[in-house]
C-alpha positions in Angstrom: -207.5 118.4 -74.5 -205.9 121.6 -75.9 -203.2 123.2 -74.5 -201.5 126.7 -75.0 -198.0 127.1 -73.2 -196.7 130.2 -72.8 -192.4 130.0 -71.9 -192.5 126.6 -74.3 -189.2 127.9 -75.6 -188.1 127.5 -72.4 -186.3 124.4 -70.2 -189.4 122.8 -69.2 -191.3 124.0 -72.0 -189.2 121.7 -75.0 -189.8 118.6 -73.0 -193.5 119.5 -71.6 -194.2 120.3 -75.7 -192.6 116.8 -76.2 -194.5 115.0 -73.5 -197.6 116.4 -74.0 -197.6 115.7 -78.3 -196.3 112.2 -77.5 -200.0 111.5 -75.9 -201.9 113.0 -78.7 -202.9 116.0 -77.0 -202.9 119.1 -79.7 -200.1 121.9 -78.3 -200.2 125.5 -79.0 -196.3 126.5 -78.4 -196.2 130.4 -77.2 -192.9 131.6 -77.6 -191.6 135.2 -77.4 -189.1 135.1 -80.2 -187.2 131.9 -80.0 -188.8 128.7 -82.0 -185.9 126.2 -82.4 -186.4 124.4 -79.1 -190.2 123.2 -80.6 -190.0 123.0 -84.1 -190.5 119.9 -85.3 -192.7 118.8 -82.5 -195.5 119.0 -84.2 -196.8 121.5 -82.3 -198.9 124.7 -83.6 -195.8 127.5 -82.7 -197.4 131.3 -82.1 -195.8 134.6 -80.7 -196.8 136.6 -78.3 -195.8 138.0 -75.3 -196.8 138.2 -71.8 -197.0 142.2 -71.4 -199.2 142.4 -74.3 -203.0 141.4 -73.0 -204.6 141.4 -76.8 -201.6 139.2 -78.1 -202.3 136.4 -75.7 -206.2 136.7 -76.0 -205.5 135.6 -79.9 -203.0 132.8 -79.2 -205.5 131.4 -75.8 -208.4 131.1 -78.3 -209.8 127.5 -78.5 -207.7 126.3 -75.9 -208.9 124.3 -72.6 -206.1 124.8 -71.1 -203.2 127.2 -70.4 -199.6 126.3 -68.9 -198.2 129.4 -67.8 -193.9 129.2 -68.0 -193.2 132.5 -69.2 -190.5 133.9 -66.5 -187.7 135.9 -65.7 -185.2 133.8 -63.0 -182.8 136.0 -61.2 -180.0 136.1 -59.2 -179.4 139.4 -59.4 -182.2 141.5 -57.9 -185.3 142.9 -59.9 -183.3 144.4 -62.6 -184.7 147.8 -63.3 -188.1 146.0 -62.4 -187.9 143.5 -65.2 -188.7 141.0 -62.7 -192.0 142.1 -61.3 -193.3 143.0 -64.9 -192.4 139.7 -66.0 -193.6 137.7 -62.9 -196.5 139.6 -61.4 -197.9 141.8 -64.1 -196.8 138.8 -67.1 -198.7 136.7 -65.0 -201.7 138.7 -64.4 -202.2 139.4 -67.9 -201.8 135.5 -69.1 -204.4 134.5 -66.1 -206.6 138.0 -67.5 -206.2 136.8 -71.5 -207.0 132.9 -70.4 -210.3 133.6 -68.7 -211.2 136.2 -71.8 -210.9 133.6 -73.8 -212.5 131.1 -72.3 -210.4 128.7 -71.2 -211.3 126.3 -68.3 -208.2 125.9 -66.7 -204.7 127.8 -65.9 -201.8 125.6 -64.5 -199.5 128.5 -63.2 -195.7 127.1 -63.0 -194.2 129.1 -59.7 -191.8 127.9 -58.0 -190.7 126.7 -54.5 -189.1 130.3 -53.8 -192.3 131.9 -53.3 -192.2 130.2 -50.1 -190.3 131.4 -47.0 -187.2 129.0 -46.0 -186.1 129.9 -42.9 -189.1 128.1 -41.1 -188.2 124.7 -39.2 -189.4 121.3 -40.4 -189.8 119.9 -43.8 -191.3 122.9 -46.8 -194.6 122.0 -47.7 -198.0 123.4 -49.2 -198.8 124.9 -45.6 -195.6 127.0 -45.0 -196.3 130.6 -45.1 -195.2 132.7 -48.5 -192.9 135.2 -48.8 -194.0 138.5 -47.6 -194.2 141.9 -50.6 -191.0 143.2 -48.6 -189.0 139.9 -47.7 -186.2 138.2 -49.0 -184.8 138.5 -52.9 -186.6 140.5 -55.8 -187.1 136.6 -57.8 -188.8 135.3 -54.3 -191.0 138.2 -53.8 -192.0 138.2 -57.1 -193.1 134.5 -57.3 -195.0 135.1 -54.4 -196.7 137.9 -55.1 -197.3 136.1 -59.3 -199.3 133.4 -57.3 -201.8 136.4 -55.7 -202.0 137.4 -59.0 -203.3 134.6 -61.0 -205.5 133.8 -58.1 -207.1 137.1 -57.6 -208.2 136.7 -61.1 -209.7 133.2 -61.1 -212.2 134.5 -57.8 -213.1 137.4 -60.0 -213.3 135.2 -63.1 -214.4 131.9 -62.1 -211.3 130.4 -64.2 -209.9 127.1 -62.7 -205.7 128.1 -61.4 -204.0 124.9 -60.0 -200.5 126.4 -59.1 -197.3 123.8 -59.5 -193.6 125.4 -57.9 -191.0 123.4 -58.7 -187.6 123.2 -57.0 -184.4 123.4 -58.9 -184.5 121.7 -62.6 -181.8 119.4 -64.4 -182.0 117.5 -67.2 -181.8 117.3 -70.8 -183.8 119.4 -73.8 -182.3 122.4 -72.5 -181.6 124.7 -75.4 -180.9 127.8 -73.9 -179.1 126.4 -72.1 -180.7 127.1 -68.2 -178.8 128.6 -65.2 -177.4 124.8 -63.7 -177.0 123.6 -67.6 -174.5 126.5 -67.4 -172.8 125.1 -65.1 -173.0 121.7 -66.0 -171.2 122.8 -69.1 -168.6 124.4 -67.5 -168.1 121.5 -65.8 -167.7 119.6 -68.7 -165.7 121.5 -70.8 -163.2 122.3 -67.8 -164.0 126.0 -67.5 -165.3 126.1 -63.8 -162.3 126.5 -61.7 -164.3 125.3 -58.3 -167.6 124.8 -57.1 -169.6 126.9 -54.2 -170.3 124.9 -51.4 -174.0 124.2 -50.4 -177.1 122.1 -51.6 -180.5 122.2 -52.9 -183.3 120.3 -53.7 -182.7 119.1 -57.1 -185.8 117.9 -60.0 -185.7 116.4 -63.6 -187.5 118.6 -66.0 -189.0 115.3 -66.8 -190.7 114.8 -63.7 -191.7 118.2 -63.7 -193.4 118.1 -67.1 -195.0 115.5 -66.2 -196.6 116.8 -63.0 -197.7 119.7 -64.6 -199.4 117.2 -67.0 -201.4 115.9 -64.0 -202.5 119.1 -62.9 -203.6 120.2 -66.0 -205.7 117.0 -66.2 -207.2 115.9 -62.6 -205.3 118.9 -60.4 -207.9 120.3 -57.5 -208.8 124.0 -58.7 -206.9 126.7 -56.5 -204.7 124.1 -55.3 -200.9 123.9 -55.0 -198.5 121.3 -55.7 -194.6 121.5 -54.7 -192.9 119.2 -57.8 -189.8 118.9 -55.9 -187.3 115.6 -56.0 -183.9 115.4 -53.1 -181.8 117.3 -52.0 -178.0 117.0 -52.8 -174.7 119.1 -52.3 -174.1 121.0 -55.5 -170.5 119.6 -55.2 -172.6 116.1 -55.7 -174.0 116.6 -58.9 -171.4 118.0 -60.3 -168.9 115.8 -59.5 -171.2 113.0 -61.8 -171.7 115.7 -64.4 -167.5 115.6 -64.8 -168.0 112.0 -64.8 -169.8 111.5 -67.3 -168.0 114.2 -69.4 -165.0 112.0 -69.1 -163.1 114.9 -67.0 -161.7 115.8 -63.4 -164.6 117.0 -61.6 -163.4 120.6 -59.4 -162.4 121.3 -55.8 -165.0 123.0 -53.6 -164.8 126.8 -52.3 -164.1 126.8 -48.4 -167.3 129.2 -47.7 -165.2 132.5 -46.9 -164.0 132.5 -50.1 -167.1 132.1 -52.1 -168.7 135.1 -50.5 -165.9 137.0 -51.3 -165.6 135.9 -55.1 -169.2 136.5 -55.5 -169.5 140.0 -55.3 -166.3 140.7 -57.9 -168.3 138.4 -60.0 -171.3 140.3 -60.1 -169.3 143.4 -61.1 -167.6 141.4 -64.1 -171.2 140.3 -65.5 -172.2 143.5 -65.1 -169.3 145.0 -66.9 -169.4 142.4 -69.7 -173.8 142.3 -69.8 -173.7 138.9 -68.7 -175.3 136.8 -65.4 -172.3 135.1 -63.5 -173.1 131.8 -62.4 -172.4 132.8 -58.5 -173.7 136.0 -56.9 -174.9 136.7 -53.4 -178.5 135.6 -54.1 -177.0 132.3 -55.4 -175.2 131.8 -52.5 -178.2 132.7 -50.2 -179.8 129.9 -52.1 -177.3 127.2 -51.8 -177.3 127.6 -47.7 -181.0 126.3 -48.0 -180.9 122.9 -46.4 -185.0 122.2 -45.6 -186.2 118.7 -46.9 -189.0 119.3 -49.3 -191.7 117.6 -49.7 -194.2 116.4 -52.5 -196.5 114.2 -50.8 -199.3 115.9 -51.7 -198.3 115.8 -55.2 -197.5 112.2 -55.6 -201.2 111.6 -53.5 -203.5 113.5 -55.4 -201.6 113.4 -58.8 -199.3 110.3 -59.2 -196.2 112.2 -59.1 -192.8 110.0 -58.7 -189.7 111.9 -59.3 -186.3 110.1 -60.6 -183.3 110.8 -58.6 -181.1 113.5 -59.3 -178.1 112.0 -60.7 -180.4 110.4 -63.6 -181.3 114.2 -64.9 -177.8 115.4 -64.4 -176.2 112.4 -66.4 -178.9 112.6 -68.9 -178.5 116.5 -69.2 -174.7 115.8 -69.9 -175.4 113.4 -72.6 -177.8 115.6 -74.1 -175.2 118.3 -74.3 -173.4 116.3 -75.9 -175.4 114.5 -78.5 -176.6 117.9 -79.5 -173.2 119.6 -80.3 -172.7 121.5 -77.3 -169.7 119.1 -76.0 -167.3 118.0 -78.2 -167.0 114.4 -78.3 
């Protein structure tokens, strides 16, 4: 099998790379600019990006299979309609390039926002999607990137099997991502107090390898939630500082936290920087749903760790790669 990843600069991209050369299979590493988090993989690296159709046509040829990473998170709206280029149009252009050059198969990474929470029961593969005018810019847009990619495999014929992810911990994560932000902060004794609220929480591991498994024996047109348990930010956190060797910090009564979150938006915005809380984040955090990957772990093996393994391992990751001192 040969595999093209688009995003493999990315979180889940260094340790899919990883996984995926660790069992022979020959990787094709699509980055935008950024090569450090896959060199020395042994992986072939290209550049392209997703907004440019012809670019990815050259760097899809020979492959059997595409991972499609490449996206803009936000908790800040769509951002001059960064967002929906990235999300929608990025990903109707990879799905567009894949088929041109005859690949067999698209996995398409969403994620568990382009489904509604505010339905009752456990979140599965059969709750509705979010609607082109509902809920945040990032939601709508994940939504709407699924339509995309399949809209283009009826016309096509090309095989899409569509994983969404909850929210991802763990270690390889160069960038470093949104929660290793925070884990940081934690660790170096720069977050002054947490938010209150949960999520449902998933090693980048796991996740890597479930998008493994639907690149190899996922059903065509399916979807697969890769999700793991749900735990209290406060939670994790409080483990991250643990580990760190520091006081973990006091929780936000709610009242405050919506009131700190919009004076933090207008510092990031003043210094050109995403704060780690904003409204949307907040929004998030209030989402209390189990979630559930049954149908994952029946049709392709899937067995997520718990939680507090990626968010210890993500802390001595930081650390054994110079981002904490020791």
């Amino acid at each position: 099998m040969r595999v093209a990843i688009t995003g493999a600069s990315g979180h889940v991209g260094a340790n899919l790379v990883r996984r995926l050369g660790a069992a022979g299979v020959a990787v094709r590493a699509v980055v935008r600019r950024n090569r450090r988090p896959v060199e020395g993989t042994g992986a072939e690296i290209a550049a392209a990006d997703v907004g440019h159709p012809d670019a990815l046509r050259r760097v899809f040829d020979g492959a059997d299979v595409v991972v499609h990473l490449a996206s803009l998170i936000s908790i800040l709206g769509d951002r001059g309609g960064a967002v929906f280029r990235v999300n929608v149009d990025g990903a109707r252009n990879v799905a567009e390039a894949a088929a041109a050059a005859g690949v067999r198969r698209l996995v398409h990474v969403s994620s568990i926002h382009a489904y509604r929470h505010d339905a009752p029961g456990p979140l599965d593969e059969t709750a509705p999607k979010v609607g082109a005018h509902e809920g945040a810019a990032y939601d709508r847009s994940k939504a709407l990137g699924e339509q995309a990619v399949l809209e283009v495999a009826t016309r096509t014929g090309l095989e899409v099997v569509i994983v969404q992810p909850t929210a991802i911990i763990g270690p390889w994560d160069f960038a470093p991502s949104r929660m290793g932000r925070t884990v940081l902060a934690v660790a170096r004794r720069r977050l002054p107090a947490v938010v209150p609220g949960g999520f449902d929480w998933v090693d980048v591991r796991d996740v890597a390898a479930g998008i493994e498994q639907a690149a190899r024996i996922g059903q065509p047109g399916a979807s697969y939630i890769l999700s793991g348990a749900y735990r209290p930010i406060s939670d994790l956190l409080a483990i991250a500082a643990r580990i760190a060797g520091v006081r973990p910090p006091p929780t936000l009564p709610g009242w405050t936290a919506r009131a700190v979150a919009p004076v933090a938006e207008r510092i990031g915005a003043r210094l050109g920087k995403e704060p780690l809380v904003t409204r949307e984040s907040l929004a998030t955090l209030r989402f209390g749903r189990p979630v559930s990957c049954a149908k994952a772990a029946r049709e392709l093996g899937y067995r997520p760790r718990p939680p507090e393994e990626a968010v210890a391992d993500a802390v001595r990751w930081f650390r054994d790669h110079g981002y904490l001192r020791p």
